[in-house]
C-alpha positions in Angstrom: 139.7 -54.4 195.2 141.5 -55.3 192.0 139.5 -57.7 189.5 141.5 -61.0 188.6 144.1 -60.7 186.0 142.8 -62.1 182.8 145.0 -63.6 180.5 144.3 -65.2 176.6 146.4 -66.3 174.1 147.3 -66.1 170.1 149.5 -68.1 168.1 150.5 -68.1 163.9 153.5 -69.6 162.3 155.5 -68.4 159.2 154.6 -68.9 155.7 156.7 -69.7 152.2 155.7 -69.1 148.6 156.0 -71.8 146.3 155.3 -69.8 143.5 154.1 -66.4 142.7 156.2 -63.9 144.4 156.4 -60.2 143.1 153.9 -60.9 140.5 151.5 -61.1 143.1 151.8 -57.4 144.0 150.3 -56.9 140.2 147.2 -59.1 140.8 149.0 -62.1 139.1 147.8 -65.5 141.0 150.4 -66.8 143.8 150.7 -70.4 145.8 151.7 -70.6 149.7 152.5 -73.1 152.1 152.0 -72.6 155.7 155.7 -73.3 157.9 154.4 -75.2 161.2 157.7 -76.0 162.4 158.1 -72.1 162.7 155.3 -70.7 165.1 154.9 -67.9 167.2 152.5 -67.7 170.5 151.4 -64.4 172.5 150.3 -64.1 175.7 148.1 -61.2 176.7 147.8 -60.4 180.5 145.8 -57.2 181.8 148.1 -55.5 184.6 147.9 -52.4 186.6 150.0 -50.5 184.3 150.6 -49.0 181.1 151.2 -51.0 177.8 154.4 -53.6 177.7 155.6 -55.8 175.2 158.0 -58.9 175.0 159.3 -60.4 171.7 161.6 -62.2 170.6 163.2 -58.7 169.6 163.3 -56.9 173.1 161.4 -55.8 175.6 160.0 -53.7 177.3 157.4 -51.1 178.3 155.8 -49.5 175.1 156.4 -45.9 174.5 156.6 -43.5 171.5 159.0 -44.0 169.0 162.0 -41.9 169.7 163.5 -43.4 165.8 165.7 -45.8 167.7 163.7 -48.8 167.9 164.3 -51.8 165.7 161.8 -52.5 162.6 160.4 -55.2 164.5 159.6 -53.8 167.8 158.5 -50.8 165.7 155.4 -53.3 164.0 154.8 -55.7 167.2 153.3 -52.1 169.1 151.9 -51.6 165.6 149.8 -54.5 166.6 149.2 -53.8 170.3 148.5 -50.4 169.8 146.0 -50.8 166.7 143.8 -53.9 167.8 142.8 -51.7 171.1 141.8 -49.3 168.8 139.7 -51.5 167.4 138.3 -53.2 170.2 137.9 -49.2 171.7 140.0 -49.8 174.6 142.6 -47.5 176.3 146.1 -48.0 175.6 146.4 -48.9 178.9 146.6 -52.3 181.5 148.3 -54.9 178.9 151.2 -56.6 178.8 151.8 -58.8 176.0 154.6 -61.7 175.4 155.4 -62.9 172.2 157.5 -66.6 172.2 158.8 -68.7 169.3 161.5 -68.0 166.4 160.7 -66.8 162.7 163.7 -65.2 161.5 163.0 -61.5 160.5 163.3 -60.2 157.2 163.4 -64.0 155.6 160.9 -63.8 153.8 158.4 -66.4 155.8 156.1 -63.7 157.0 157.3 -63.1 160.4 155.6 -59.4 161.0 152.8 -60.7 160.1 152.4 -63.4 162.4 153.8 -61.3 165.0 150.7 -59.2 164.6 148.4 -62.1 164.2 149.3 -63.0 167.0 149.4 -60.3 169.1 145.7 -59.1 167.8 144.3 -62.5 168.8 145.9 -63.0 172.1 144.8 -58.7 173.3 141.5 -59.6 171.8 140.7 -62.7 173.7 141.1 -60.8 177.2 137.8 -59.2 176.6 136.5 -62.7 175.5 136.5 -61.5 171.8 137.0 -64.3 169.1 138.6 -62.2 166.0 136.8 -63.3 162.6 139.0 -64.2 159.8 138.4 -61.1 158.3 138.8 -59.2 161.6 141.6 -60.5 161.9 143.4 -59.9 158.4 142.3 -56.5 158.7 144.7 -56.1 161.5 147.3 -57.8 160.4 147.2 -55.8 157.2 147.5 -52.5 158.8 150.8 -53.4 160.0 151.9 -55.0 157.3 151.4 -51.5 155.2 153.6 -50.3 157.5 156.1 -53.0 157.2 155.7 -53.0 153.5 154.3 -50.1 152.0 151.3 -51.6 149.7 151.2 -55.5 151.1 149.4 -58.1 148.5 147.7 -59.2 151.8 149.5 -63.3 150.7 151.6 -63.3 154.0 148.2 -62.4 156.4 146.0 -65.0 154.9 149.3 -67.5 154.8 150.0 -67.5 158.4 146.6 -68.2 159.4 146.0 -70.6 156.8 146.1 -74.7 158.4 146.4 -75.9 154.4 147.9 -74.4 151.4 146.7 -72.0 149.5 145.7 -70.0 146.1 145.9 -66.4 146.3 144.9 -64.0 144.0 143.8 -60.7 143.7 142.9 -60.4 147.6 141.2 -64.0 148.3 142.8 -67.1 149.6 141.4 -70.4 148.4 142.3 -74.0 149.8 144.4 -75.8 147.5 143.9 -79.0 146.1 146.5 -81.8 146.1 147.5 -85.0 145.3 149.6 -85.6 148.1 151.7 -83.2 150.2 155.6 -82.3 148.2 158.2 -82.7 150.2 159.5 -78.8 150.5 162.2 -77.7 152.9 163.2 -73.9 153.4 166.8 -72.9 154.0 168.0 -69.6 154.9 170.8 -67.8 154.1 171.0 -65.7 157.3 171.4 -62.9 154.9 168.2 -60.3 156.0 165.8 -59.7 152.7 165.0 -56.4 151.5 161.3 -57.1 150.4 160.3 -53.0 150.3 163.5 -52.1 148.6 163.1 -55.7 146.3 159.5 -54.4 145.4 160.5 -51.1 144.9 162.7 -52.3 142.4 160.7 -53.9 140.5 158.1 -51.7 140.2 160.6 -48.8 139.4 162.4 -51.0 136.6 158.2 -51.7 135.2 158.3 -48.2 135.0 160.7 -47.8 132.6 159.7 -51.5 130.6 156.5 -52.1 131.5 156.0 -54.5 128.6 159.4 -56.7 129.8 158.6 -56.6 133.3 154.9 -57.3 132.5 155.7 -60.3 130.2 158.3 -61.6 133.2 155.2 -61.7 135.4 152.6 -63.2 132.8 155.4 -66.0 132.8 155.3 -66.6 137.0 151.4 -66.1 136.8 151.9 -69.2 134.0 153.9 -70.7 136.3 151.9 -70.8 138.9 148.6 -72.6 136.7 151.0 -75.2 135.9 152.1 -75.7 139.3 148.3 -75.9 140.5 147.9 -78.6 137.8 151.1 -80.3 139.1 150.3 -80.5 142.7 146.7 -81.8 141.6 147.7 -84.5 139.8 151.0 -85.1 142.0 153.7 -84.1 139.0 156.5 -83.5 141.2 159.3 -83.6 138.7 156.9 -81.0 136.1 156.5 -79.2 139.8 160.2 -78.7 140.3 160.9 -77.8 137.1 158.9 -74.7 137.1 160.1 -73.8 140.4 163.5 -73.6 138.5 162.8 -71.4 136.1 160.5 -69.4 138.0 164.0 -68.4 140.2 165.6 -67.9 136.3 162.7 -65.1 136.0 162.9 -63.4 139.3 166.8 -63.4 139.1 166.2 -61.9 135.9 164.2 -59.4 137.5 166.9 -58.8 139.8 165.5 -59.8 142.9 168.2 -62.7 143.7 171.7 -62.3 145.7 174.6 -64.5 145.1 173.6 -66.4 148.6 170.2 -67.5 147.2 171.7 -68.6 143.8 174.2 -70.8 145.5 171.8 -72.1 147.6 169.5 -72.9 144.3 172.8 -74.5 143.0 173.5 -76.4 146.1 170.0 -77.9 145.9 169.7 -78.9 142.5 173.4 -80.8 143.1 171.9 -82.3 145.5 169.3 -83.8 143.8 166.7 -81.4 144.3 163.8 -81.5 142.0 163.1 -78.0 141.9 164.4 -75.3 143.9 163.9 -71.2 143.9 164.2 -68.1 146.0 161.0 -67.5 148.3 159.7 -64.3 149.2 160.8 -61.0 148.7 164.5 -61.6 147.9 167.7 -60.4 147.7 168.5 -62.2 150.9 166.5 -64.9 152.8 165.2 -67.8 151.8 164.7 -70.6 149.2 162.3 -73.5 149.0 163.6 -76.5 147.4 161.8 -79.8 146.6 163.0 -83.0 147.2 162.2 -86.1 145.2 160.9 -88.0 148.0 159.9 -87.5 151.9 162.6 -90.0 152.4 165.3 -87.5 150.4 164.3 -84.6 152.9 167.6 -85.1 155.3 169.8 -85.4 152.9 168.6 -82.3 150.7 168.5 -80.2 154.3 172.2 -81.5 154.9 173.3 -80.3 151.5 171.9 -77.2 152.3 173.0 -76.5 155.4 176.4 -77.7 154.7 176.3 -75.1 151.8 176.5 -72.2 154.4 172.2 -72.5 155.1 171.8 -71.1 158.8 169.1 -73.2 158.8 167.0 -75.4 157.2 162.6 -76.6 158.0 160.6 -79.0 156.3 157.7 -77.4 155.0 155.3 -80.4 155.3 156.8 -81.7 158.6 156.6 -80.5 161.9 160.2 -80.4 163.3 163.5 -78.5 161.9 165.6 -80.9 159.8 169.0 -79.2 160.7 
């Protein structure tokens, strides 16, 4: 006689950097917004058979890699396969679905909240309750896969409920006036976060004091912009968001899609408005002057060529 099928489940939701990106990988501090309005849910059901998988991505049963498989279905077994490793049980008898939309490669974290996710929902059929740090351990042993030598920002982010203050490995709430109005608009263009990071760390290589300096600046950045939200300085906020994109464009981590989407924003009114993430390609995060100026900052964007556009402190897409 078979036992019941069990069944638990695991959500997260996508994440955007205010500021901080690409310094962060050098221990410099960085500030992170959870994106509600872009979640994802997995539902783990013990079967009869082997190991399957449903994303957003494909689907299917889950085998060895033959090199054919897409990045993303390549880091959602990641997940599966790894958190039964850690719970010490056969890759065998699950079948995990993953629903919701974070666009890959945007920047907002979405391999890590696949396997977030996915490590909550395979271990709550054996009734286990991950720990934080449970948790971020899994999620961080695909993220090294996704990107080499992760910060560990995007696993604490898309767990987080509240904003946070990362830096050097630890997330800390972050204290704030009253919530900015941020929005998020993507390019549709896919980022290149490994090959953005690479980048940068090959050009520190050659001008470590330059590339050090642009970084000091972000890190600066980034204490102002805690100050800012503390106090509620919008305007001072948005004003470092601009030239924070000024230094990471500098740095070479910008595309002509993000700039005109920076351009479109601050056109628009915008307060402040920057790439988000790794770059070249993906998104940027723009502030509005007011919750009230939201729609008509997402409109802007979107009708300068954004494939979409989510209000960071709201629950619903603008566009």
């Amino acid at each position: 006689m078979h036992e019941p099928e069990r069944r638990a489940e695991g959500s997260a939701h996508a994440k955007t950097i205010l500021l901080g990106e690409h310094a962060v990988v050098y221990g410099r501090p960085a500030i992170a917004f959870p994106l509600a309005s872009l979640t994802l849910t997995a539902l783990a059901r013990t079967t009869t058979r082997g190991l399957s998988l449903e994303t957003p991505y494909h689907r299917g049963s889950v085998a060895r890699d033959d090199g054919t498989s897409p990045r993303e279905v390549l880091l959602a077994e990641a997940a599966l396969r790894h958190t039964l490793d850690f719970l010490g049980k056969p890759h065998h008898g699950v079948d995990v679905t993953v629903t919701g939309s974070i666009p890959a490669a945007r920047g907002l974290g979405s391999s890590a909240a696949v396997a977030s996710a996915i490590s909550a929902a395979v271990a709550g059929l054996d009734g286990v309750r991950l720990s934080n740090a449970e948790r971020f351990e899994l999620v961080q042993f695909v993220e090294r896969i996704a990107h080499g030598t992760p910060s560990g920002l995007d696993a604490h982010a898309t767990m987080a409920s509240g904003p946070i203050l990362f830096e050097r490995g630890e997330a800390h709430p972050l204290a704030m006036a009253t919530l900015p109005p941020l929005v998020v608009a993507d390019t549709g263009i896919r980022g290149h976060t490994g090959a953005a990071v690479a980048m940068v760390r090959a050009r520190r290589e050659r001008d470590a004091r330059g590339v050090d300096a642009s970084l000091d600046d972000i890190a600066v950045l980034v204490a102002g912009a805690q100050a800012d939200l503390a106090s509620g300085d919008l305007a001072a906020l948005g004003e470092r968001m601009y030239v924070c994109h000024g230094i990471l464009s500098e740095l070479g981590v910008s595309s002509p899609e993000l700039n005109a989407l920076v351009s479109a924003a601050r056109q628009a009114g915008a307060l402040g408005a920057k790439l988000t993430g790794g770059g070249q390609g993906g998104c940027v995060i723009a502030l509005a002057p007011t919750a009230a100026a939201v729609p008509q900052l997402a409109a802007a964007l979107t009708a300068a060529g954004a494939h979409g556009v989510w209000s960071v402190t709201g629950s619903e897409e603008t566009t």
